[in-house]
C-alpha atoms as a printed R data frame, in Angstrom:
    type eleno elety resid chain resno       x       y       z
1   ATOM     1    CA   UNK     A     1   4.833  29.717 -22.470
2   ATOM     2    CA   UNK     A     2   4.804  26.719 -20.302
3   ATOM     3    CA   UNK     A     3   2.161  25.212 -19.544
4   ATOM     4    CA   UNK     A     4   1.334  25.346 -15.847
5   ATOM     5    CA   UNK     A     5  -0.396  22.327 -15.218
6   ATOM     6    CA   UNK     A     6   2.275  20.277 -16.535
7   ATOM     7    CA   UNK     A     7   4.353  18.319 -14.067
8   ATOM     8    CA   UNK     A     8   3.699  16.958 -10.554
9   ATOM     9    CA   UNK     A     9   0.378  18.016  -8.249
10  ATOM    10    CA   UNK     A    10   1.507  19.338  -5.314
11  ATOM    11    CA   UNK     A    11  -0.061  15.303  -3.726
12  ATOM    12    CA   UNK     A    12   2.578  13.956  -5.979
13  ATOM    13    CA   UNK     A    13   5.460  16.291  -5.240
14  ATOM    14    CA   UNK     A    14   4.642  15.551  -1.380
15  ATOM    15    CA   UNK     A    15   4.654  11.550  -2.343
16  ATOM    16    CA   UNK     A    16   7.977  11.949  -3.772
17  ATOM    17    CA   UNK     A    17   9.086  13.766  -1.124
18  ATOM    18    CA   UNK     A    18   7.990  10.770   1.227
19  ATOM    19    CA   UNK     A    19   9.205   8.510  -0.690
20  ATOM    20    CA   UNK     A    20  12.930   9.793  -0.446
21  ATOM    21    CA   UNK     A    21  12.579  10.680   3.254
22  ATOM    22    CA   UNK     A    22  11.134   6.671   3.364
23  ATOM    23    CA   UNK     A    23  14.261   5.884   1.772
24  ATOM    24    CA   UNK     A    24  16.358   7.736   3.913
25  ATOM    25    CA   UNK     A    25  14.928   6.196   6.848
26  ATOM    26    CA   UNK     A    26  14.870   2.706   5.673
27  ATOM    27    CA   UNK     A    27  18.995   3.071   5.041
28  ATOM    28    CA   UNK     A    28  19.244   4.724   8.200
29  ATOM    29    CA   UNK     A    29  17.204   1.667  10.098
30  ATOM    30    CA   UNK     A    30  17.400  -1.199   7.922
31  ATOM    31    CA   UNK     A    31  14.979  -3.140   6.328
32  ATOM    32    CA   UNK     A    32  13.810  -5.079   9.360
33  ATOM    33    CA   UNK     A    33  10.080  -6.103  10.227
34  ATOM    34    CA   UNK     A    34  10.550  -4.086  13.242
35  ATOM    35    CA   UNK     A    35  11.613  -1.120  11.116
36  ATOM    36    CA   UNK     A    36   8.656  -1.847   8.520
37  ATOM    37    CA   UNK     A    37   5.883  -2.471  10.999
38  ATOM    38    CA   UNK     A    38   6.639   0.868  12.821
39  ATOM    39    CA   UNK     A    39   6.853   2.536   9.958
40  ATOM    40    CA   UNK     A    40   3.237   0.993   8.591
41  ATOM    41    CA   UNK     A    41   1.666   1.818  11.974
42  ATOM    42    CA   UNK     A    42   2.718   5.614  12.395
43  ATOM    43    CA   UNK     A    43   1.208   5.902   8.358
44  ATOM    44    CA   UNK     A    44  -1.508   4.449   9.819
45  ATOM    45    CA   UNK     A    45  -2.060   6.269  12.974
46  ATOM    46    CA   UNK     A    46  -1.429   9.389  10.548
47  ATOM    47    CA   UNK     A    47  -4.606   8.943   8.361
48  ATOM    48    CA   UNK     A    48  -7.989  10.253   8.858
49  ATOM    49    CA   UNK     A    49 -10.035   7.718  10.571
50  ATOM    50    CA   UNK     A    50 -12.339   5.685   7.906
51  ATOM    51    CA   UNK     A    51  -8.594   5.246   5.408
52  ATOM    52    CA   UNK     A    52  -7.149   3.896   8.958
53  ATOM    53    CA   UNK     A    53  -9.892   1.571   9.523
54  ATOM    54    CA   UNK     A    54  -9.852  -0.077   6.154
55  ATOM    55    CA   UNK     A    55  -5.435   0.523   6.417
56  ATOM    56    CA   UNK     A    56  -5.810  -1.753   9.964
57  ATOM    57    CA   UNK     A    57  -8.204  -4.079   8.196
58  ATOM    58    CA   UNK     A    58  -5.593  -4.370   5.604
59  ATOM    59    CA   UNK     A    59  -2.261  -5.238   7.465
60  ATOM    60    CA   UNK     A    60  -4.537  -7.871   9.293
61  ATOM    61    CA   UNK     A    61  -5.547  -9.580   6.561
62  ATOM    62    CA   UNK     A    62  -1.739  -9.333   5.322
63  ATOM    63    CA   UNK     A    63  -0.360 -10.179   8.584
64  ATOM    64    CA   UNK     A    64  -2.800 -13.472   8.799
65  ATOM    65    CA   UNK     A    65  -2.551 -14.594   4.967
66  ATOM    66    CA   UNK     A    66   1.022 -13.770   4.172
67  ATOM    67    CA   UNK     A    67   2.814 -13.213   7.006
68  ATOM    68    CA   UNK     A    68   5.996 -13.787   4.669
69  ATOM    69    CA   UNK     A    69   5.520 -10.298   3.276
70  ATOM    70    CA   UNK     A    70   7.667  -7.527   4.635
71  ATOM    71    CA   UNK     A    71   6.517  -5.068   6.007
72  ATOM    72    CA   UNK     A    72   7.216  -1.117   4.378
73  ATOM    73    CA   UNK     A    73   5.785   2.460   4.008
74  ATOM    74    CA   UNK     A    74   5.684   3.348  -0.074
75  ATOM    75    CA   UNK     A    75   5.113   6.704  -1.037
76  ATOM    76    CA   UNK     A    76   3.842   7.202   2.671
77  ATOM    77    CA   UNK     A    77   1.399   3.953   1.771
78  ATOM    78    CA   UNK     A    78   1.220   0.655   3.772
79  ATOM    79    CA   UNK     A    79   2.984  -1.732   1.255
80  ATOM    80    CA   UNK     A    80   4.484  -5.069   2.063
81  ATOM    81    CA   UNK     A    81   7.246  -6.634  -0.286
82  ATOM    82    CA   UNK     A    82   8.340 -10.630  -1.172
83  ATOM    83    CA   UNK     A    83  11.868 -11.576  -0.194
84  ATOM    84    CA   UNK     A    84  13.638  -9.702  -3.182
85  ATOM    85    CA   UNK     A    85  12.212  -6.492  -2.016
86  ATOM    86    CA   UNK     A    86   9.559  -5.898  -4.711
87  ATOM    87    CA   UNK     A    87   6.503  -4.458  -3.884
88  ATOM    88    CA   UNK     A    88   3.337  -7.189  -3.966
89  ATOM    89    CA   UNK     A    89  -0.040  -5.098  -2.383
90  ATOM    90    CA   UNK     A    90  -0.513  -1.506  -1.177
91  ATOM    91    CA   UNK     A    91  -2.849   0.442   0.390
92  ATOM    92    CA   UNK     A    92  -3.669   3.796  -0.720
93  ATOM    93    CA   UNK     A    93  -5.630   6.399   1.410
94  ATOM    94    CA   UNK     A    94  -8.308   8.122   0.116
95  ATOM    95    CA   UNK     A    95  -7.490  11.109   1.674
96  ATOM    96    CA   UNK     A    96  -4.168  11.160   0.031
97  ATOM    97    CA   UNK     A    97  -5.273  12.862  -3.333
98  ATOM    98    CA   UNK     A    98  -8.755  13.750  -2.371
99  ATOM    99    CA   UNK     A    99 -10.254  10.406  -3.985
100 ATOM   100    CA   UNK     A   100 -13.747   9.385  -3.230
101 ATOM   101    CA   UNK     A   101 -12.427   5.746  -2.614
102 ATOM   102    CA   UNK     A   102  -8.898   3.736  -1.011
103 ATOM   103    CA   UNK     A   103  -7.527   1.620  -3.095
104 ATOM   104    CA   UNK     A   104  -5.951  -1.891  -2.842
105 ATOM   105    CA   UNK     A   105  -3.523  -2.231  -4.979
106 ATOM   106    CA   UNK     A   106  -1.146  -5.451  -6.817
107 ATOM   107    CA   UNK     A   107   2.515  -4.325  -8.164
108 ATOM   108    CA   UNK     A   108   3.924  -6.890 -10.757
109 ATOM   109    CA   UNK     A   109   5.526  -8.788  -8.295
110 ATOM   110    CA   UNK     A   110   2.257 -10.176  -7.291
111 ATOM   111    CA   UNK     A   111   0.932 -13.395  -8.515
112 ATOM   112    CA   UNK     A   112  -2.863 -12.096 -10.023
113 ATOM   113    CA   UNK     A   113  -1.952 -12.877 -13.582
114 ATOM   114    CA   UNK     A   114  -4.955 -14.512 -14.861
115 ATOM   115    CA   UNK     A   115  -4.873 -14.450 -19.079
116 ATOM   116    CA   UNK     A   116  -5.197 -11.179 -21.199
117 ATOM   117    CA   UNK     A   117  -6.134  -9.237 -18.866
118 ATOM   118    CA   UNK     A   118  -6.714  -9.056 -14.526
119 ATOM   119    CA   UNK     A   119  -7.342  -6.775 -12.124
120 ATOM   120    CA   UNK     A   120  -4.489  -4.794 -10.673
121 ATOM   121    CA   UNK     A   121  -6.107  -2.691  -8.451
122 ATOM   122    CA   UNK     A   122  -9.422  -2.432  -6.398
123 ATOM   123    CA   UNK     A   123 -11.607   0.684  -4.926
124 ATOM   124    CA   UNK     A   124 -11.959  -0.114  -1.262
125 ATOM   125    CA   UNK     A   125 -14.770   1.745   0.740
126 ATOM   126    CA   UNK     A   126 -15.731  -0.842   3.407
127 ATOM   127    CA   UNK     A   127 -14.225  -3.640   5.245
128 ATOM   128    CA   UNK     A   128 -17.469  -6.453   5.282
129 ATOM   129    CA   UNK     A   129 -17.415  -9.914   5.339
130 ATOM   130    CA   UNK     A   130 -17.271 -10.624   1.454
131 ATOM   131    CA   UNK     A   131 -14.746  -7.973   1.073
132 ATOM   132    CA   UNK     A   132 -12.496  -9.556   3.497
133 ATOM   133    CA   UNK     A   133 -12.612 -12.682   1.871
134 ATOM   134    CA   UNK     A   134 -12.339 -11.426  -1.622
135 ATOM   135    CA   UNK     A   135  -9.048  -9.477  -0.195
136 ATOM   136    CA   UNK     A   136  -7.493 -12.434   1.804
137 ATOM   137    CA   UNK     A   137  -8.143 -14.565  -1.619
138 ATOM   138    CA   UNK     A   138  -6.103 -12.111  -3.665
139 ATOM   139    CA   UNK     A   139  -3.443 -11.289  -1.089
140 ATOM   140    CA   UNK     A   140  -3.108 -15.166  -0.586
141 ATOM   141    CA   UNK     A   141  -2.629 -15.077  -4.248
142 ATOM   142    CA   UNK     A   142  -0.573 -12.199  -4.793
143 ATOM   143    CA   UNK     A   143   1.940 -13.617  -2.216
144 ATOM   144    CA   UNK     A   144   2.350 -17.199  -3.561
């Protein structure tokens, strides 16, 4: 008998399913800044309202520390890539899966290494003044 929770929530099927209509649209527009910042702001506009405060916050702070990024939806998230296309920070809603916090997130292509072991990801509830700093230092970082 199988076992029904095995396999993809229906959160993740969705995400996969935005992730190949992303793709479809990103072929179909071309990976422009144009293409990715429209793309960013209707995810944006999309989300409830405190995950598109901390989401604007977010592509500020990009925009202002590392405007070299590009610009992308990934897996219907605010992500912005280096100039081979890799994925360096993301934004995830918490209203995505139902989580009880956003998340900031680092992909390998980001610069955080620091020894054995560094942070990859962070829980994100409010945009404040030491939050924005802490995030513009690791973006800044991530992006070098």
């Amino acid at each position: 008998m199988a076992d029904k929770n095995a396999g993809l929530s229906k959160e993740e099927r969705e995400a996969v399913k935005q992730r190949a209509a992303e793709l479809r649209a990103q072929e179909k527009a071309g990976k422009s800044r144009a293409a990715g910042e429209k793309a960013i702001r209707e995810a944006i506009d999309a989300m409830p309202e405190a995950d598109r405060i901390l989401a604007e916050g977010i592509d500020e702070i990009v925009s202002e520390v590392a405007p070299h990024l590009m610009p992308k939806t990934w897996y219907g998230f605010p992500a912005y890539t280096n100039a081979d296309g890799k994925v360096v920070v993301f934004f995830k809603a918490a209203a995505k899966y139902e989580s009880r916090y956003a998340t900031l997130g680092f992909e390998e292509a980001a610069n955080v290494d620091d020894g054995d072991m560094w942070v990859t990801s962070f829980a994100l509830v409010k945009l404040t003044d030491a939050t924005r700093k802490t995030i513009m230092d690791y973006i800044r970082r991530a992006a070098s």
